[in-house]
C-alpha positions in Angstrom: 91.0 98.4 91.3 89.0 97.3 88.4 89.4 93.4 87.6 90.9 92.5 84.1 88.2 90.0 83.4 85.3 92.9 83.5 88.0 95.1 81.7 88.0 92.4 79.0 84.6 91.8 78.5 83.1 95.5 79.1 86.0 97.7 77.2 83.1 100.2 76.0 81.5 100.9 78.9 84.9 101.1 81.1 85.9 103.6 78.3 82.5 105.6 78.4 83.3 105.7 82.5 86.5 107.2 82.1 85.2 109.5 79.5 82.8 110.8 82.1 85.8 111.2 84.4 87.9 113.3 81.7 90.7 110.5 82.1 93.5 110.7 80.4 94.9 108.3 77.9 91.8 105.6 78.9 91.7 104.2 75.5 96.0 103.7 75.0 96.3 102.6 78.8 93.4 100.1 78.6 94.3 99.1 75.7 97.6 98.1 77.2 96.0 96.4 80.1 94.1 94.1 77.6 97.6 93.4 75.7 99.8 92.9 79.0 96.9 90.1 80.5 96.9 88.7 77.0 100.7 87.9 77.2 100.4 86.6 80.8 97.8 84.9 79.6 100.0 83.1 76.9 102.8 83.0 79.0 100.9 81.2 82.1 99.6 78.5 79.6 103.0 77.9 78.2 104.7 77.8 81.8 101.9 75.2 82.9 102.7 73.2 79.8 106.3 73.1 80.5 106.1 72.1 83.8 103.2 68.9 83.0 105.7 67.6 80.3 108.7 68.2 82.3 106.5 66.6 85.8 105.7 63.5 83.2 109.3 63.2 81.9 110.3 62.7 85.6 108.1 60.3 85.8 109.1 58.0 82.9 112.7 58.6 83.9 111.8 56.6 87.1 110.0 53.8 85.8 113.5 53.8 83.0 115.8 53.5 86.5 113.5 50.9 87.8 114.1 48.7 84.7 117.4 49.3 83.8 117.1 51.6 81.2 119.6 54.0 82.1 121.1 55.4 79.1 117.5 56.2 78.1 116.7 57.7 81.5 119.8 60.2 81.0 118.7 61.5 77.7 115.5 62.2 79.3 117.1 63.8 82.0 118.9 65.8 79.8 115.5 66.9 78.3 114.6 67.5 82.0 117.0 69.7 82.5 116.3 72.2 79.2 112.6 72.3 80.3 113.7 73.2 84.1 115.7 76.1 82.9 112.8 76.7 80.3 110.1 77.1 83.3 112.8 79.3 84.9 112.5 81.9 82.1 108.8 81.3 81.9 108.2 82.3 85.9 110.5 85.4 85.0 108.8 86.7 82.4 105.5 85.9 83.7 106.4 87.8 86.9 106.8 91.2 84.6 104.3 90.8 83.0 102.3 90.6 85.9 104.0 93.2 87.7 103.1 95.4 84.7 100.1 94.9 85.2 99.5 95.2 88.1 100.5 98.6 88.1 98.2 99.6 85.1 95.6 98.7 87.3 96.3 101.0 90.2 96.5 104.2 87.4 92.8 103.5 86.5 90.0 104.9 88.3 87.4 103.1 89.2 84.2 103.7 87.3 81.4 106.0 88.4 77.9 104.4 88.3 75.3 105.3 86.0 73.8 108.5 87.5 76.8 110.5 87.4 77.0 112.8 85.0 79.9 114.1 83.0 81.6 117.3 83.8 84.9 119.3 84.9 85.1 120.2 88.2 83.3 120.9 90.9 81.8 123.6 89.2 79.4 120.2 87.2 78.1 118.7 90.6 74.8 118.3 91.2 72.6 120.1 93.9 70.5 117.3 94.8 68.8 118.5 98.4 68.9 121.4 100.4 67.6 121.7 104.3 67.9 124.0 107.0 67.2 128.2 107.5 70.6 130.3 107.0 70.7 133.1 109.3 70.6 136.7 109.3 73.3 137.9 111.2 73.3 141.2 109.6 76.4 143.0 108.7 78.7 142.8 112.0 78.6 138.7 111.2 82.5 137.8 111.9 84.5 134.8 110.0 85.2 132.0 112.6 88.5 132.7 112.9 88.0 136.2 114.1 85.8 134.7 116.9 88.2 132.2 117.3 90.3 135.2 118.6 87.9 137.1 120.4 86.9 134.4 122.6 90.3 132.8 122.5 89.4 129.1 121.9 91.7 128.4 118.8 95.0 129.9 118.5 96.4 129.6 115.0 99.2 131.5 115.7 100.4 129.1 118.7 99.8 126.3 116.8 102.2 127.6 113.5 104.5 128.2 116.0 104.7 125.0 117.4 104.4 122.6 114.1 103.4 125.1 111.2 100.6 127.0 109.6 97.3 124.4 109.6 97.9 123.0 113.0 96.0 124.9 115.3 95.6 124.6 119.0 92.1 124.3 120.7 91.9 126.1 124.1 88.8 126.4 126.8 85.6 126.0 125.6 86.9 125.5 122.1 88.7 122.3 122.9 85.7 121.2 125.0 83.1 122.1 122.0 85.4 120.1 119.8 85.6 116.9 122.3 81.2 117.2 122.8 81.4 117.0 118.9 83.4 113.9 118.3 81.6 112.2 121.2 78.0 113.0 120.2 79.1 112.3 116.6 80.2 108.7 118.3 77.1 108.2 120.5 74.8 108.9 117.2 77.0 106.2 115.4 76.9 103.2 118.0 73.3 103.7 118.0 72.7 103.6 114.5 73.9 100.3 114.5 77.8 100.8 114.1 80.5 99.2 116.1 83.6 101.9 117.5 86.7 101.5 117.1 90.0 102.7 117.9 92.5 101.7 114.8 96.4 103.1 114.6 97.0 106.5 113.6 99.5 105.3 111.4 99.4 102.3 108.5 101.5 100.5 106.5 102.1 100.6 102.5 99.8 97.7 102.1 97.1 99.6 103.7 97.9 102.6 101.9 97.1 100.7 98.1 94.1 98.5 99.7 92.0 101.6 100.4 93.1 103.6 97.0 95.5 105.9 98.9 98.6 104.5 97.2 99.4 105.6 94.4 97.3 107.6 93.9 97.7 110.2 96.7 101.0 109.8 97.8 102.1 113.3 97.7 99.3 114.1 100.1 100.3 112.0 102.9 102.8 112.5 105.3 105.4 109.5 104.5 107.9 108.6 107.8 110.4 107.1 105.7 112.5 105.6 108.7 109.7 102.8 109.3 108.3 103.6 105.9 105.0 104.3 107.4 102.0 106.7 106.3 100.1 108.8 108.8 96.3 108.4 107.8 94.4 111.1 105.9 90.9 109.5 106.9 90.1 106.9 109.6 88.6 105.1 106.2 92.4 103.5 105.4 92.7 102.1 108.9 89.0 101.0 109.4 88.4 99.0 106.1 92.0 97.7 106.3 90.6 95.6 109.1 89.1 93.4 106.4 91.9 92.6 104.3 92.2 89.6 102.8 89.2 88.3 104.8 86.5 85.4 103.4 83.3 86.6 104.8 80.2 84.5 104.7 76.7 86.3 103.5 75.8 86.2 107.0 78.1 88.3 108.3 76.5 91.2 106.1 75.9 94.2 106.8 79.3 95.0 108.9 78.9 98.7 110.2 82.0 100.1 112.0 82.7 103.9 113.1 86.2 105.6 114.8 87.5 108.7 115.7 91.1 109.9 114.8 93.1 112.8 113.5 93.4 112.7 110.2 97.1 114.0 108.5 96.9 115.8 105.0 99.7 117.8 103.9 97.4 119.7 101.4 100.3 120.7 98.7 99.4 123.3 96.9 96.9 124.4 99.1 97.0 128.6 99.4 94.4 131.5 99.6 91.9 133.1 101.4 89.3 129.9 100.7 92.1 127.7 103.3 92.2 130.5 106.4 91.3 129.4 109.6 89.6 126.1 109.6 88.5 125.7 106.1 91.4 123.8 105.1 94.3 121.8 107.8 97.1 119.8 107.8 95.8 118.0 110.9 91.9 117.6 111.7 89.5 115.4 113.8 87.1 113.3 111.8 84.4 110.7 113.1 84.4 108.2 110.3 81.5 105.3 109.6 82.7 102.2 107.1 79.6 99.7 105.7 81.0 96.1 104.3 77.9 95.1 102.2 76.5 92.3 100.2 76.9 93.9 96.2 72.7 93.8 95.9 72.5 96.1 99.2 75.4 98.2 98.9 73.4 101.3 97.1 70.1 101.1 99.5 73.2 101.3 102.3 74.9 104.6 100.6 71.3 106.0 100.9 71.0 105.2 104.2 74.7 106.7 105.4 73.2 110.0 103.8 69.9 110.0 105.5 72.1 109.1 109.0 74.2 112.6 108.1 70.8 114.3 107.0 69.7 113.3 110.9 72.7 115.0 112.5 73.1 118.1 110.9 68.9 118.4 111.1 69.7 118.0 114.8 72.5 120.5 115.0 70.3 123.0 112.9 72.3 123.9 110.7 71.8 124.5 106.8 73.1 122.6 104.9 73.0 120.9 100.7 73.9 117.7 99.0 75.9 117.3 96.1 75.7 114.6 94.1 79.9 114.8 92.3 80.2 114.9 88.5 82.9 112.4 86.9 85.3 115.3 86.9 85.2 115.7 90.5 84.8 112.2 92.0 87.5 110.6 93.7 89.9 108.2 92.7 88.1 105.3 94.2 84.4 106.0 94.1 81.7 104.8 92.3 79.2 107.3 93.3 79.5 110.3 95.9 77.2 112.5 98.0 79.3 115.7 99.2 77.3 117.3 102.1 78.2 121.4 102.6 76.9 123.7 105.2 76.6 127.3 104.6 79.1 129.5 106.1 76.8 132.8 107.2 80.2 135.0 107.7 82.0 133.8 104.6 78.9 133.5 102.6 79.8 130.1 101.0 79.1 126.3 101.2 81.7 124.5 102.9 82.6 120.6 102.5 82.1 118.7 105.5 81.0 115.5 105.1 81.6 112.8 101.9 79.3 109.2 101.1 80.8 106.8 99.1 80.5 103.7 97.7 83.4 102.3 95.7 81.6 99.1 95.0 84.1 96.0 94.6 86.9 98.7 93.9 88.6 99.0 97.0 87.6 95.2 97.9 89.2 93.9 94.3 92.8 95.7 96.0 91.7 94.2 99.7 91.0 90.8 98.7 88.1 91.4 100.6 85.6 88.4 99.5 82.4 86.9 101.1 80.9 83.0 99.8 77.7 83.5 98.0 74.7 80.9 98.4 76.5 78.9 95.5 79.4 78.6 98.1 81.8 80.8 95.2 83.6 83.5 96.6 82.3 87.1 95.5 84.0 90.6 95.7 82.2 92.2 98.8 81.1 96.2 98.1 82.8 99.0 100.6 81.5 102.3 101.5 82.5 105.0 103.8 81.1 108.5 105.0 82.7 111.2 107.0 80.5 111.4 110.2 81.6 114.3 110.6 84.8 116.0 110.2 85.0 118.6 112.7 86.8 121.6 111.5 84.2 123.3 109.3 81.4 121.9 111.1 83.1 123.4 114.3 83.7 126.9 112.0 80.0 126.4 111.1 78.5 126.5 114.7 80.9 129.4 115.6 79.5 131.3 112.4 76.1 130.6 112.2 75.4 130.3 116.1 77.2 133.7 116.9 75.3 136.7 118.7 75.8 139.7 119.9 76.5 137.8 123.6 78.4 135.6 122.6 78.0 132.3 120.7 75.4 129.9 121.4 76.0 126.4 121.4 73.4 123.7 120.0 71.2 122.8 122.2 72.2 119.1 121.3 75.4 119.6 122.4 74.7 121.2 125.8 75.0 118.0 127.4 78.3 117.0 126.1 79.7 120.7 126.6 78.4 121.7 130.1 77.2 125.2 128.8 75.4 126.6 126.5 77.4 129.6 125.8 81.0 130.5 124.9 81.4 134.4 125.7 
């Protein structure tokens, strides 16, 4: 979340952010934010004052005892008294006020950076690079989820039967494909430099409002009320909740950490032809990547996330574009955002399969996440994180764009993780 003190001191520019993100009410809300810290502002000052005079009566009311001045020390511990139950409704009210806000904080987004321009929806982004050849597979192409069903390697109908629609089941060569993808995704990570993980699958409310998650997206995650616990939508939540409330020295920079898990998004709303198949699930495999960085590195490391991605779809040949998101369509928590999209030959569309981010102190400012500067004062640290990659639409990619009239080839990087080179 933002801080109030650059809230305070850069109200025009946080309002030109929001404006660029079409958010609603910036002007009345921040204008509350600035009137709520200015009252527990007051109210802290006033509190602190009542508790030094009351502190200094106590004192003088000792030194009274001590020299017999009794009837004096009882009318100042009378006074005592009225300033005790004074403090009282001081740390009350200051404890609303801060409470309040608090949660003004969490409704604001945070603010994008400088080269992201204003827009709507995703309809505004920005095409900022485009690589790869899109084949011609002529007009007998199939969707993935027809090959899906000739070959019989993901049975959407098995898997609605067993939880619901958007939880298919991976059979044969399909589940084997999809394992060689999370562990080459893995193997590409570790020796970029990141350090794997395995983080829990599920995370608690505190988690949930350190990465952004909470409030924000609470109708998108599955809740299990009984332990009041949130299955994650993105290994992100788990992995940079590692840090919270850490003091990191400069040294320790840059920390680089990947994981695999299944990710859990209940997708409300979500209806149509564009979500058939694997386009869009309610439970999907992602191979995450998380960057803790110094504030003066943190962009030259977003650039070097994307030219990591660039490398591994260049290596599974397959075309694909970077986005660069407009204000209307960046997320809640983001500074800046690269979307990467491969082209889907059979559905003749870009699909969404990777997203670089860097929320800058946004997510850290909610973490407590902090590292001691040369001056030896503590400094906000800057997060990032990158999909790396989630597997669905990648998966529906190869089975699209890699199809023949044999059968469907498999990249030749992923040979050695699969054990063939065909699925037919």
């Amino acid at each position: 979340m933002l801080q109030v003190q650059f809230i305070r001191e850069n109200k025009a520019s946080v309002l030109n952010g929001l404006a660029k993100r079409n958010f609603a009410n910036a002007s009345e809300i921040i204008d509350q934010v600035l009137e709520t810290d200015e009252n527990r502002r007051t109210t802290q000052v006033e509190l602190d004052d009542t508790l030094a005079e009351s502190n200094k009566l106590s004192k003088e009311i000792g030194g009274l005892y001590k020299t017999g001045q009794v009837q004096k020390a009882n009318l100042l511990k009378d006074k005592t008294g009225q300033l005790k139950e004074r403090s009282r409704d001081l740390s009350e009210k200051l404890s609303l006020f801060e409470n309040k806000l608090q949660e003004l904080l969490y409704q604001i987004p945070n603010i994008p950076h400088a080269s992201v321009k204003a827009g709507n929806s995703e309809k505004d982004n920005e095409e900022v690079f485009k690589e790869g050849i899109i084949p011609n597979l002529g007009d007998k192409a199939l969707p993935h989820w027809e090959l899906a069903k000739k070959y019989d390697i993901i049975d959407f109908d098995l898997g609605a039967k067993i939880s619901g629609a958007g939880f298919p089941v991976y059979k044969g060569k399909g589940a084997r494909l999809q394992r060689a993808l999370i562990n080459y995704f893995l193997d590409k990570n570790t020796a970029a430099g990141y350090q794997e993980v395995q983080v829990p699958h599920l995370v608690n409310e505190a988690s949930g409002f350190g990465t952004g998650q909470l409030p924000d997206k609470e109708g998108q995650m599955y809740h299990v009320t009984a332990d009041d616990l949130y299955l994650i939508p993105t290994a992100e939540v788990p992995i940079t909740n590692m840090f919270r409330g850490n003091l990191l020295q400069e040294a320790d920079f840059p920390i680089k950490v990947t994981g695999y898990t299944p990710c859990f998004r209940r997708e409300a709303g979500s209806y149509g032809a564009h979500v058939r198949g694997l386009n869009r699930l309610h439970q999907f495999d992602k191979v995450e990547i998380v960057r803790i960085e110094h504030p003066s590195n943190s962009y030259e490391a977003l650039n070097g996330m994307v030219e990591h991605i660039k490398n591994i779809l260049r290596e599974l040949k397959l075309p694909y574009r970077i986005l660069r998101l407009c204000g209307g369509d960046i997320g809640f928590t983001s500074a800046l955002t690269f979307d990467f999209e491969l082209y889907s030959t059979a559905q003749e569309r870009w699909l969404e399969i990777s997203s670089a981010s860097n929320f800058e102190a946004f997510q850290a400012n909610r973490l407590k996440l902090r590292f001691k500067n040369k001056e030896g004062k503590s400094e906000l640290a800057h997060t990032l994180n990158g999909s790396s990659l989630a597997l669905p639409r990648v998966l529906a990619g190869i089975l699209e764009n890699y199809q023949r009239e044999d059968g469907i080839q498999v990249p030749e990087v992923l040979i050695p993780y699969t054990g063939f080179d065909i699925i037919n």
